[in-house]
Structure formats: structure tokens, C-alpha cells
DSSP file (Angstrom, degrees, kcal/mol; ACC not computed):
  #  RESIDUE AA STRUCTURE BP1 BP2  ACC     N-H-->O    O-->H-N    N-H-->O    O-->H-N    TCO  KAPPA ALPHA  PHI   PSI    X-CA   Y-CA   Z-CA
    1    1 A X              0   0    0      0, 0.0   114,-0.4     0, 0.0     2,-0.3   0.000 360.0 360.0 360.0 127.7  117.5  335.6  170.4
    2    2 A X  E     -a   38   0A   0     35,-2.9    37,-2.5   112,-0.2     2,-0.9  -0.967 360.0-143.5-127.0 125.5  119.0  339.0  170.5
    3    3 A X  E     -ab  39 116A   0    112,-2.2   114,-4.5    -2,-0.3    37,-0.2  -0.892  13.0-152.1-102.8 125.2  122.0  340.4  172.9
    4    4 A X  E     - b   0 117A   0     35,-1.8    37,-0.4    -2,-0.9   114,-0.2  -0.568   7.0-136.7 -59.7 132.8  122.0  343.9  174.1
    5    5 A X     >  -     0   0    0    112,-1.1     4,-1.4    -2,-0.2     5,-0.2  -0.263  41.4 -93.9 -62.9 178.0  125.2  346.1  175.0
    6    6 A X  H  > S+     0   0    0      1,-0.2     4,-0.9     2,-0.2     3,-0.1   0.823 122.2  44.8 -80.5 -32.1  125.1  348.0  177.9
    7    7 A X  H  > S+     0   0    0      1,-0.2     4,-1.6     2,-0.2    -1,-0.2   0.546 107.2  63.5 -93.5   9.0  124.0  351.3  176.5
    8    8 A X  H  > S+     0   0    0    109,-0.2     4,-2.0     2,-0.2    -2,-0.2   0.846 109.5  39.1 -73.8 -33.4  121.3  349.7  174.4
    9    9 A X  H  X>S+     0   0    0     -4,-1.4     4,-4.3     2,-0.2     5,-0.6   0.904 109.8  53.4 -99.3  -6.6  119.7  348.6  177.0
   10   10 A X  H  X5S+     0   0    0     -4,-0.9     4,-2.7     1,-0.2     6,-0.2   0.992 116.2  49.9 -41.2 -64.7  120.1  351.5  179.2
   11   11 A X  H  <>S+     0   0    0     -4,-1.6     5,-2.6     1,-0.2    -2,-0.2   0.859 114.5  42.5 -45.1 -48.3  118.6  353.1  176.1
   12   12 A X  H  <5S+     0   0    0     -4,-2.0     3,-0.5     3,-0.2    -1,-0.2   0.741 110.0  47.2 -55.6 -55.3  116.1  350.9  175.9
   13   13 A X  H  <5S+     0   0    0     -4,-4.3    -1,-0.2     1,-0.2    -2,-0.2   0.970 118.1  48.1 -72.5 -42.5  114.8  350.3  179.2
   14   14 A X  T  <<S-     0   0    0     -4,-2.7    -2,-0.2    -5,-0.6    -1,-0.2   0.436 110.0-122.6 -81.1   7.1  114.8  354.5  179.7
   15   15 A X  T   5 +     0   0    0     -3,-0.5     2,-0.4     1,-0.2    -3,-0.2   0.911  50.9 178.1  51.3  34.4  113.0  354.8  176.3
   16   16 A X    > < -     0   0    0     -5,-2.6     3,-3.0    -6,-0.2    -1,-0.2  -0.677  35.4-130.0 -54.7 112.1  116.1  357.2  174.8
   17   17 A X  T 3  S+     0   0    0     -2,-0.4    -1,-0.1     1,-0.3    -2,-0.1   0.913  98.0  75.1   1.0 -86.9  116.4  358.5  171.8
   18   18 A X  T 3   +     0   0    0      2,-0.1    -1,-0.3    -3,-0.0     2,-0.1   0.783  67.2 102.0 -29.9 -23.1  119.4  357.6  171.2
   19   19 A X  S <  S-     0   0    0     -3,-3.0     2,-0.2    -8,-0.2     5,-0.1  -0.551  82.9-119.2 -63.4 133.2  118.4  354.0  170.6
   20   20 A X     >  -     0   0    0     -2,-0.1     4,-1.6     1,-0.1     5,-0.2  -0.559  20.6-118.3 -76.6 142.6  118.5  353.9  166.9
   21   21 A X  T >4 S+     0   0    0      2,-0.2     3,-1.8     1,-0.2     4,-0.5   0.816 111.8  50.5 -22.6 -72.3  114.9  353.0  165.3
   22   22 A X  T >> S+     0   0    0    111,-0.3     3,-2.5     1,-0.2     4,-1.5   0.944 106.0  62.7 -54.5 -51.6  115.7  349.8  163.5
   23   23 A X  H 3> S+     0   0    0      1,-0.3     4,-0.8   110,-0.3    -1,-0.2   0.653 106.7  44.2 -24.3 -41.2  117.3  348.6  166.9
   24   24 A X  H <X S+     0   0    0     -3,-1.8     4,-1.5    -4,-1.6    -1,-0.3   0.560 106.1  56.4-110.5  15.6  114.2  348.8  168.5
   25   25 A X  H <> S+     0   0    0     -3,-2.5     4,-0.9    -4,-0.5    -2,-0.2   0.979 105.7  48.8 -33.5 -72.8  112.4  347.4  166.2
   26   26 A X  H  X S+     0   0    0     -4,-1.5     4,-1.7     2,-0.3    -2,-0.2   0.654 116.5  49.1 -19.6 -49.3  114.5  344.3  166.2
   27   27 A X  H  X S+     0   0    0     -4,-0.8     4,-1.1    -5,-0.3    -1,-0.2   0.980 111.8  47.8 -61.6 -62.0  114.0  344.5  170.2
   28   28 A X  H  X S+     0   0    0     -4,-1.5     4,-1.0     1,-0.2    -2,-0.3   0.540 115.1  42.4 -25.0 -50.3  110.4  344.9  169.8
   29   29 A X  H  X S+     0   0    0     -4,-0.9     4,-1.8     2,-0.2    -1,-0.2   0.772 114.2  52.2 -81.7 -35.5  110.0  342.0  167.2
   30   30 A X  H  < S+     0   0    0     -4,-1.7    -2,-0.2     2,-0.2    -1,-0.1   0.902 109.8  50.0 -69.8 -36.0  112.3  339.8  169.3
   31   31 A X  H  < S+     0   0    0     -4,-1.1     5,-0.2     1,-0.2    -2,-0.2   0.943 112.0  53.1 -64.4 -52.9  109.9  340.7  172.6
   32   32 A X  H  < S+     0   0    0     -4,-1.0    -1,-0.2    -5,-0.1    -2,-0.2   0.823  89.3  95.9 -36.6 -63.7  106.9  339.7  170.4
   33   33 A X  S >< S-     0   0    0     -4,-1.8     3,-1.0     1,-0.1    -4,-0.0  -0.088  76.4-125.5 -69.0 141.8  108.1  336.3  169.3
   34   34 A X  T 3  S+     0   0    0      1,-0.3    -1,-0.1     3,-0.0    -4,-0.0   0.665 113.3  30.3 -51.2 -31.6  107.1  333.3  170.9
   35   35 A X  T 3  S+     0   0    0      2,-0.0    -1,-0.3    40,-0.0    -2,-0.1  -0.057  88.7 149.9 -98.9   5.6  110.4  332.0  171.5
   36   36 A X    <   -     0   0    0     -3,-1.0     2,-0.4    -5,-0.2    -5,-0.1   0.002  21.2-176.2 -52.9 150.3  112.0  335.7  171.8
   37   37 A X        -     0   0    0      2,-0.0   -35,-2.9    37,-0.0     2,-0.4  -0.971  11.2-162.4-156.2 122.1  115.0  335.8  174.2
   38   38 A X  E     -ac   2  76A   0     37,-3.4    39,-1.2    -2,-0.4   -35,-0.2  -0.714  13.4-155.9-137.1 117.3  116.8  338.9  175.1
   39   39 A X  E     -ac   3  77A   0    -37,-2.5   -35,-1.8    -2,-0.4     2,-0.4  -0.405  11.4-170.3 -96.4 147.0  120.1  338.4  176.5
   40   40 A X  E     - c   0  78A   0     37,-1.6    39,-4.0   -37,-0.2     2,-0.3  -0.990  30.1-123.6-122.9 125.5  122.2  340.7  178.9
   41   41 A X    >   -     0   0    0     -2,-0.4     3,-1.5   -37,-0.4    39,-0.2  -0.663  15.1-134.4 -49.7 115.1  125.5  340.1  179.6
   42   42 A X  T 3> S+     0   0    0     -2,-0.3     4,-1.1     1,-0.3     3,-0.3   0.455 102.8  69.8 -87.7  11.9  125.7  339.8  183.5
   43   43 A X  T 34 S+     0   0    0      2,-0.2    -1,-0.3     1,-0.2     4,-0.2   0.221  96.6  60.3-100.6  19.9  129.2  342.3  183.0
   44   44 A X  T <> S+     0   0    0     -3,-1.5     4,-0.9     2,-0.1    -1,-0.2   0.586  86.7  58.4-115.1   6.4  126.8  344.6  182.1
   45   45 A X  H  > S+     0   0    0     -3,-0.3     4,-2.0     2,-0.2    -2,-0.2   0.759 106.2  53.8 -85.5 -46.2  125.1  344.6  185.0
   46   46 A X  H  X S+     0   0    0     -4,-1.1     4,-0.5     2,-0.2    -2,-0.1   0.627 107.0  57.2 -52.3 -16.5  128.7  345.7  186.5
   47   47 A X  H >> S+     0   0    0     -4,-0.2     4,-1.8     2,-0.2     3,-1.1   0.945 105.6  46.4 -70.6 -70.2  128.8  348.5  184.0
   48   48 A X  H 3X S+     0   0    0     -4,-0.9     4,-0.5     2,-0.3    -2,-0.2   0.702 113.0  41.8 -61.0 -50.6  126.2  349.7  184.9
   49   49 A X  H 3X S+     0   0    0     -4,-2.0     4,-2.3     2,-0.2    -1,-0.3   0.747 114.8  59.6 -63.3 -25.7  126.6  349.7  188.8
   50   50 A X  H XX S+     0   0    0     -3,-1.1     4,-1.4    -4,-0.5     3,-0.7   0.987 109.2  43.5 -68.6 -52.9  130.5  350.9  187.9
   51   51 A X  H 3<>S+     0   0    0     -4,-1.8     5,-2.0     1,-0.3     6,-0.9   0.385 111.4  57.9 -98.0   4.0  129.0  354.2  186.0
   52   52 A X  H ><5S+     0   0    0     -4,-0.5     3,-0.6     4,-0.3    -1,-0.3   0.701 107.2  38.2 -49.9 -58.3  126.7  354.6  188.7
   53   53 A X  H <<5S+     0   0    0     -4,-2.3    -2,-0.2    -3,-0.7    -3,-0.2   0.658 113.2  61.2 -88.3 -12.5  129.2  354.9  191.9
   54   54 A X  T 3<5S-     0   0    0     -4,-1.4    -1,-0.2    -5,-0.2    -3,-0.2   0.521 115.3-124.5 -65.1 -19.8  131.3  357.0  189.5
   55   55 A X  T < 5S+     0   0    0     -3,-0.6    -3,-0.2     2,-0.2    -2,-0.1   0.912  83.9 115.6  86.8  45.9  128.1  359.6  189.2
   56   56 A X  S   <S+     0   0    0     -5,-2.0     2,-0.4     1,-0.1    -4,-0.3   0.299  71.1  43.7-101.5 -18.2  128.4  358.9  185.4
   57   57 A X        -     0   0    0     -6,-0.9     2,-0.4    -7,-0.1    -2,-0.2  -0.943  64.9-165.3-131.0 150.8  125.0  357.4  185.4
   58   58 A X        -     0   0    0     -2,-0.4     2,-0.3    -3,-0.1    -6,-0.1  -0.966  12.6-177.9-116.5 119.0  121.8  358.4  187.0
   59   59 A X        -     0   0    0     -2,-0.4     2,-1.0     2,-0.3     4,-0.1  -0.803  35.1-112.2-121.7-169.8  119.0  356.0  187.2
   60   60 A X  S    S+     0   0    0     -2,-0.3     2,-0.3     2,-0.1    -2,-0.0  -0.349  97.7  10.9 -90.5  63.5  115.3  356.4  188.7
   61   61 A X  S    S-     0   0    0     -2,-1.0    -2,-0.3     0, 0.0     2,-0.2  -0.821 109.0 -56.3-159.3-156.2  115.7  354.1  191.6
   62   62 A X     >  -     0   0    0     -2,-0.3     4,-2.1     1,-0.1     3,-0.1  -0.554  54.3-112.6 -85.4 154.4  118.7  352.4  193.3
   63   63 A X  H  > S+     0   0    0     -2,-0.2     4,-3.0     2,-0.2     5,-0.5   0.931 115.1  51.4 -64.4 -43.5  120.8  350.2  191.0
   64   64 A X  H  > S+     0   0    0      1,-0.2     4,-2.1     2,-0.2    -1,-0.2   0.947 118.5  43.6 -41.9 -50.8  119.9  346.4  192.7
   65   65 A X  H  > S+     0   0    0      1,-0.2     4,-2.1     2,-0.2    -2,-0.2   0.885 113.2  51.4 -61.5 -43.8  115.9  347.7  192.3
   66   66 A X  H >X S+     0   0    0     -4,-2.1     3,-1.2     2,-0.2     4,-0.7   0.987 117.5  39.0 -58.2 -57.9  116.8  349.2  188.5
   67   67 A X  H >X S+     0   0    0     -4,-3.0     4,-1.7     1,-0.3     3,-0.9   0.921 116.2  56.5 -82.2 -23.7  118.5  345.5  187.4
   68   68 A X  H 3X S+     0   0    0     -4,-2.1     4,-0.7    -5,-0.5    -1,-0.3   0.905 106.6  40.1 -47.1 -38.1  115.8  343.9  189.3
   69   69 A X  H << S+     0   0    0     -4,-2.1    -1,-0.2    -3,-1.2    -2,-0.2   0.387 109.4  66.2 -89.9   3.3  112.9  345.4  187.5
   70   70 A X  H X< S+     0   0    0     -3,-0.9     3,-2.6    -4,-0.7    -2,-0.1   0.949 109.6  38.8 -81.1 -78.3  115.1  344.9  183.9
   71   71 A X  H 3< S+     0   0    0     -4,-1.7     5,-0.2     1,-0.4     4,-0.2   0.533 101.0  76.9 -78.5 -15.3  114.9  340.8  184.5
   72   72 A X  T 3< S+     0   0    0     -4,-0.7    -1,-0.4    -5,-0.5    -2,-0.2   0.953  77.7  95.1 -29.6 -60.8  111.5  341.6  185.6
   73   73 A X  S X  S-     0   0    0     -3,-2.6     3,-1.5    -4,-0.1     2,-0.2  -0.200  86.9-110.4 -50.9 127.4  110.8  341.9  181.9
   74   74 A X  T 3  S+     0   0    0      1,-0.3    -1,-0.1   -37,-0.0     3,-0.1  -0.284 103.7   9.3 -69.1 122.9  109.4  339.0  180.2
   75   75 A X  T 3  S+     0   0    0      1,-0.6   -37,-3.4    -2,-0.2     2,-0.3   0.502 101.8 115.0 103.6   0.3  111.7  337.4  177.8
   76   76 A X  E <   +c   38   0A   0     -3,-1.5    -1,-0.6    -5,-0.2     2,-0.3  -0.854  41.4 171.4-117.9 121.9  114.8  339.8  179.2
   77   77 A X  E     -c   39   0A   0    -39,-1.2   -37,-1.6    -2,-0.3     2,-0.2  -0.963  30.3-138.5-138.0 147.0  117.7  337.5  181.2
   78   78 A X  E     -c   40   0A   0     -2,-0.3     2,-0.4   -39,-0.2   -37,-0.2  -0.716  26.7-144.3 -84.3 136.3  121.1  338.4  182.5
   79   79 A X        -     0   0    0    -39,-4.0   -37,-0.2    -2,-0.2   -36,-0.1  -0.698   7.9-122.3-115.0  83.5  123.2  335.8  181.6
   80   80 A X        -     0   0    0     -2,-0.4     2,-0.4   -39,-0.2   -37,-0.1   0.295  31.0-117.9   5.3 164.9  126.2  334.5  183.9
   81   81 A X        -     0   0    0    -40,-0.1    -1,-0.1   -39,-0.1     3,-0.0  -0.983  35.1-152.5-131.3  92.4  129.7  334.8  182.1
   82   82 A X        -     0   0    0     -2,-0.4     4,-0.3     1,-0.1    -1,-0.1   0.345  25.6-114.1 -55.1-163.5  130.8  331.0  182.0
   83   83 A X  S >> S+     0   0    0      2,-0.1     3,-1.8     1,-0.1     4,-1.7   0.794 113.7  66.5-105.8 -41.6  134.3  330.4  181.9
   84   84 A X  T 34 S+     0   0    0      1,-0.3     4,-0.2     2,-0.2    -1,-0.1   0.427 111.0  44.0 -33.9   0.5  134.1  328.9  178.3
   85   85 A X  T 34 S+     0   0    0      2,-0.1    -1,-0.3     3,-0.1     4,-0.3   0.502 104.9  51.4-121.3 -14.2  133.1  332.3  177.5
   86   86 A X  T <4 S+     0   0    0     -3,-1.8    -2,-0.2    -4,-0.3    -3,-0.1   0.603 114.1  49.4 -91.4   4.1  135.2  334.4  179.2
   87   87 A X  S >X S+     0   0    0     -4,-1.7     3,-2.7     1,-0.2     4,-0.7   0.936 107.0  54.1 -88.2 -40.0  138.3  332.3  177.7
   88   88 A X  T 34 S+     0   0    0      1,-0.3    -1,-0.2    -5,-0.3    -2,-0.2   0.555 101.4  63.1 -68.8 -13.6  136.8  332.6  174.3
   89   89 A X  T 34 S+     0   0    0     -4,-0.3    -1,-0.3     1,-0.2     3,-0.3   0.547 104.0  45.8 -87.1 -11.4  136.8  336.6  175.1
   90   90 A X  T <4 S+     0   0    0     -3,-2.7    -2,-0.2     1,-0.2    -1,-0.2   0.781 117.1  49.1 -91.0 -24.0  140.5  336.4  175.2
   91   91 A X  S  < S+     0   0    0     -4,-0.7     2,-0.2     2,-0.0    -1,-0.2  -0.160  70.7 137.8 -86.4  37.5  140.3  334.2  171.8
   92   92 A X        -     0   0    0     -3,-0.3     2,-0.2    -2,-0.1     4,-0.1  -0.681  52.6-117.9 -92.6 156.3  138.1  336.2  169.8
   93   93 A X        +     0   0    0     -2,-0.2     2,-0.7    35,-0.1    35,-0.3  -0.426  68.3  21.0 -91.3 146.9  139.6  336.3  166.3
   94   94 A X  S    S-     0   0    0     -2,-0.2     2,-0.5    33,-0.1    32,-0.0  -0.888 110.3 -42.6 111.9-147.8  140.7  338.6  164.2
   95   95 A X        +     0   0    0     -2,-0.7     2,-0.4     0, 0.0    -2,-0.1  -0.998  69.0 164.1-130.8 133.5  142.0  342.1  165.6
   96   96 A X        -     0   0    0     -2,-0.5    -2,-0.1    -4,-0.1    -4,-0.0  -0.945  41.3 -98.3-140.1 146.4  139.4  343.7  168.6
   97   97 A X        -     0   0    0     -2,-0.4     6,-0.1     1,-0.1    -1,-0.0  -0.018  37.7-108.7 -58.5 165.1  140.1  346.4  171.0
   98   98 A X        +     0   0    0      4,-0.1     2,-0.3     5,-0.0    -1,-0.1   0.301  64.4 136.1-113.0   5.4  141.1  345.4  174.4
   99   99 A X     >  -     0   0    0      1,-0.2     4,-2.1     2,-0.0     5,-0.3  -0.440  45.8-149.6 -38.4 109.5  138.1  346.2  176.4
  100  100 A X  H  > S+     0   0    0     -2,-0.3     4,-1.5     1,-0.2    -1,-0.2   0.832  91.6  38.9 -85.4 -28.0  137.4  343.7  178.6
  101  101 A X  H >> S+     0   0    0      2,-0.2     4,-1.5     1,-0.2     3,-1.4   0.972 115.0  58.7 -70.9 -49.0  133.2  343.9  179.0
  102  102 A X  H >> S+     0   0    0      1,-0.3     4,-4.8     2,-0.2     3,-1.1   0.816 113.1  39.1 -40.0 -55.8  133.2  344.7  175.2
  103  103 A X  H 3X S+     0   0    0     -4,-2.1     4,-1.5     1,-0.3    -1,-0.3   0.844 114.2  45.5 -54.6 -37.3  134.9  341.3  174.8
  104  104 A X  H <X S+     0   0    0     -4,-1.5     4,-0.8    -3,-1.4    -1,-0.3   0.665 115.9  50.9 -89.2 -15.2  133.3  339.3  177.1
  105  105 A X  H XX S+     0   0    0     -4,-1.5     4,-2.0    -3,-1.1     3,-0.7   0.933 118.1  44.7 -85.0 -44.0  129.3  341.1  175.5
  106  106 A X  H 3< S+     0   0    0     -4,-4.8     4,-0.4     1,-0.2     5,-0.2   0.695 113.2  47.5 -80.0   2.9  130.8  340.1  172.0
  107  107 A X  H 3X S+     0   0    0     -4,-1.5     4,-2.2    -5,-0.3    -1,-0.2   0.767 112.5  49.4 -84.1 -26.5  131.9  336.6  173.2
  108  108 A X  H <X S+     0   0    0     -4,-0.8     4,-1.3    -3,-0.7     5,-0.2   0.948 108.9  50.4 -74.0 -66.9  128.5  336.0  174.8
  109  109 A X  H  X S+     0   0    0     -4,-2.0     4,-0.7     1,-0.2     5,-0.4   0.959 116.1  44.9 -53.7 -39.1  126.5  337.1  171.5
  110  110 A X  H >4 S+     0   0    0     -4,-0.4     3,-3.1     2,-0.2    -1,-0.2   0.974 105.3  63.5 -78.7 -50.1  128.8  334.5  169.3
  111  111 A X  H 3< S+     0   0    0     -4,-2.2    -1,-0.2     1,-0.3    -2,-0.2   0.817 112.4  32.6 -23.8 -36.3  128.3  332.0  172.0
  112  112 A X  H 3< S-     0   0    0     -4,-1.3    -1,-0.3    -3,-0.2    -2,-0.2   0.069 108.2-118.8-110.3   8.2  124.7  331.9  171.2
  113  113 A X    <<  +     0   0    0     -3,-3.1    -3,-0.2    -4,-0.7     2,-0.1   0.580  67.3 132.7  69.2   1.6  124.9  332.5  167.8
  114  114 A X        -     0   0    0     -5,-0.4    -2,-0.2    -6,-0.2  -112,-0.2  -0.608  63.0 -91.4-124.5 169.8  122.8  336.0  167.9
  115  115 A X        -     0   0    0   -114,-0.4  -112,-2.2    -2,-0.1     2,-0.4  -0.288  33.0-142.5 -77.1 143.1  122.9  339.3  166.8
  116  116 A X  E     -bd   3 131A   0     14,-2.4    16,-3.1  -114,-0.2     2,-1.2  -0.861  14.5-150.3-109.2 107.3  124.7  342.3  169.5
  117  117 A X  E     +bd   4 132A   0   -114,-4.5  -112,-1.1    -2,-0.4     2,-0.3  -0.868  42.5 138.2 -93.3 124.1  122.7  345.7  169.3
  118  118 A X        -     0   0    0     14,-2.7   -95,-0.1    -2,-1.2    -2,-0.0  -0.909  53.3-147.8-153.0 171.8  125.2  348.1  170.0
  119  119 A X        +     0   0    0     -2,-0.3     2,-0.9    14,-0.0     3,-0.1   0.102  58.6 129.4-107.1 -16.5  126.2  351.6  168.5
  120  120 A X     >  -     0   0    0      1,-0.1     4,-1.8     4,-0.1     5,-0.2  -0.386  54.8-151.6 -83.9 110.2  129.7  351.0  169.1
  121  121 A X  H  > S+     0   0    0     -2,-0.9     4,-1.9     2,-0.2     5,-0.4   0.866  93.0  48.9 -31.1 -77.4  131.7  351.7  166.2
  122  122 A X  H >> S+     0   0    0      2,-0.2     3,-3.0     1,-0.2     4,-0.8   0.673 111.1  43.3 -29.3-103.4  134.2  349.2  167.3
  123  123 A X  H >4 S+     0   0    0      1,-0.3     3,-2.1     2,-0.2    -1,-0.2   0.610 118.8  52.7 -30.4 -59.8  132.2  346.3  168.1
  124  124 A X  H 3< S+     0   0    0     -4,-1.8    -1,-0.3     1,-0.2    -2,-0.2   0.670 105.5  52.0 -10.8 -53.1  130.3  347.5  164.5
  125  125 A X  H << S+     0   0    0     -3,-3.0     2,-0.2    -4,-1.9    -1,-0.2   0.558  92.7 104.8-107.1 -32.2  133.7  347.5  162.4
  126  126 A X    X<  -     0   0    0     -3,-2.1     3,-0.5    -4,-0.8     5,-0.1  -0.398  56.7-162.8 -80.5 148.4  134.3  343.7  163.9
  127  127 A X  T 3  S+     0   0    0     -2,-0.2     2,-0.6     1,-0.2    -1,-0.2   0.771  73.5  64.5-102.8 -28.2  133.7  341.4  161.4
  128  128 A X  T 3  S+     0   0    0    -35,-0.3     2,-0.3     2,-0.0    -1,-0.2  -0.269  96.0  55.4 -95.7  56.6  133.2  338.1  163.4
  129  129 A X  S <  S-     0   0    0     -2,-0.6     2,-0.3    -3,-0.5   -14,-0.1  -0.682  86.0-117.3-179.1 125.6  129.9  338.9  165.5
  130  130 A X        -     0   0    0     -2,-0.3   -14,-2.4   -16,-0.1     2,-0.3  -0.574  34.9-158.7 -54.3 113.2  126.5  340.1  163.8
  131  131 A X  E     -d  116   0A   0     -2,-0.3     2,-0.5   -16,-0.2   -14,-0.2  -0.924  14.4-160.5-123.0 144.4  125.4  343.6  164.7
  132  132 A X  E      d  117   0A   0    -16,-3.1   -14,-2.7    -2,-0.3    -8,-0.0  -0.904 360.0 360.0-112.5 131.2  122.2  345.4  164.7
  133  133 A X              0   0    0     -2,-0.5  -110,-0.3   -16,-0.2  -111,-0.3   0.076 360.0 360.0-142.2 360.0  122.0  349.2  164.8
């Protein structure tokens, strides 16, 4: 079980560059496995619509069809934000930046125990949540 940030899977789904190699490796092997699970934060499904009606994002169809045809993907689920995890996003320990998705993607990934692909230096730099890049 693997969690995504929001521009990994942006990256991901659009086949970008930018995705670093090993990352999609790691995606790749997690899609594979029988028991593979790749989780999306459903505030990244808000991200995503936010950088959209801001003209920051383009994607190739309308965003409801886009996030449809993401959880279309076998073994890909958007996962609801409980409230035991969005309190634990106010608790995370240690010193983190004050983003609110960031918190609530790396509170999700520690919920579940799994590794967060991200690029983001911050979320990288934090010492209590396992990161793949």
C-alpha cells in the first residue's frame, strides 16, 4: 500500500516526466502486486479541482470525468478524510509546515502505515512519515 500526493499522481496519471523514476517504479510494483493498494487522499481530489478553476491546471477532459477515470484504475482509491485523521493532522509530531492538504495527505499515509510519494521537499525533510521519490 502506497499513498500518492497530489502532483505524483497528476504526474503519474499524465505520464510526466517529472515523476521521478524510482517513484514509478514503486507505483508500478505496488499496481502489480496482488494485494497492491494505491491510496489518494480525497483532499486531493480538491486540489486538484482548486488548481483547475484557478486556470493553474489543465487537464484532458472536465475534472469530475478526470477523477472519475483515476478510481477507474484498478487498485487506485480515493480515500475519505475521517475525522480521526484530520485531528491527527493537527497532531502530527514534531515540527511540519502548516499546509492544511499537506497535513491531512501525510496524516492519511501514517494512518495506514505506508509510504507518501511526493517531491516535496518539506514533506521529504519530515522525519515521522516514510517517503518515496
Amino acid at each position: 500500500m502506497i499513498v500518492l500526493d497530489t502532483h505524483a499522481l497528476l504526474w503519474w496519471v499524465n505520464g510526466d516526466s517529472q515523476l521521478s523514476q524510482h517513484a514509478l517504479q514503486v507505483i508500478e510494483h505496488e499496481m502489480q502486486a496482488d494485494d497492491g493498494e494505491i491510496l489518494i487522499s480525497a483532499i486531493s481530489a480538491w486540489e486538484i479541482a482548486l488548481l483547475v478553476e484557478k486556470s493553474r491546471l489543465a487537464l484532458s477532459m472536465a475534472t469530475d470525468d478526470w477523477l472519475k477515470t483515476v478510481e477507474e484504475i484498478e487498485g487506485v482509491r480515493f480515500v475519505a478524510l475521517d475525522a480521526a485523521t484530520l485531528v491527527e493532522s493537527t497532531r502530527l509530531p514534531g515540527e511540519f509546515h502548516k499546509d492544511p492538504a499537506d497535513r491531512m495527505i501525510v496524516a492519511l499515509a501514517r494512518h495506514f502505515n505506508a509510504d507518501l510519494i511526493t517531491a516535496d521537499a518539506k514533506i521529504t525533510a519530515y522525519r515521522h512519515v516514510r517517503t518515496v521519490w
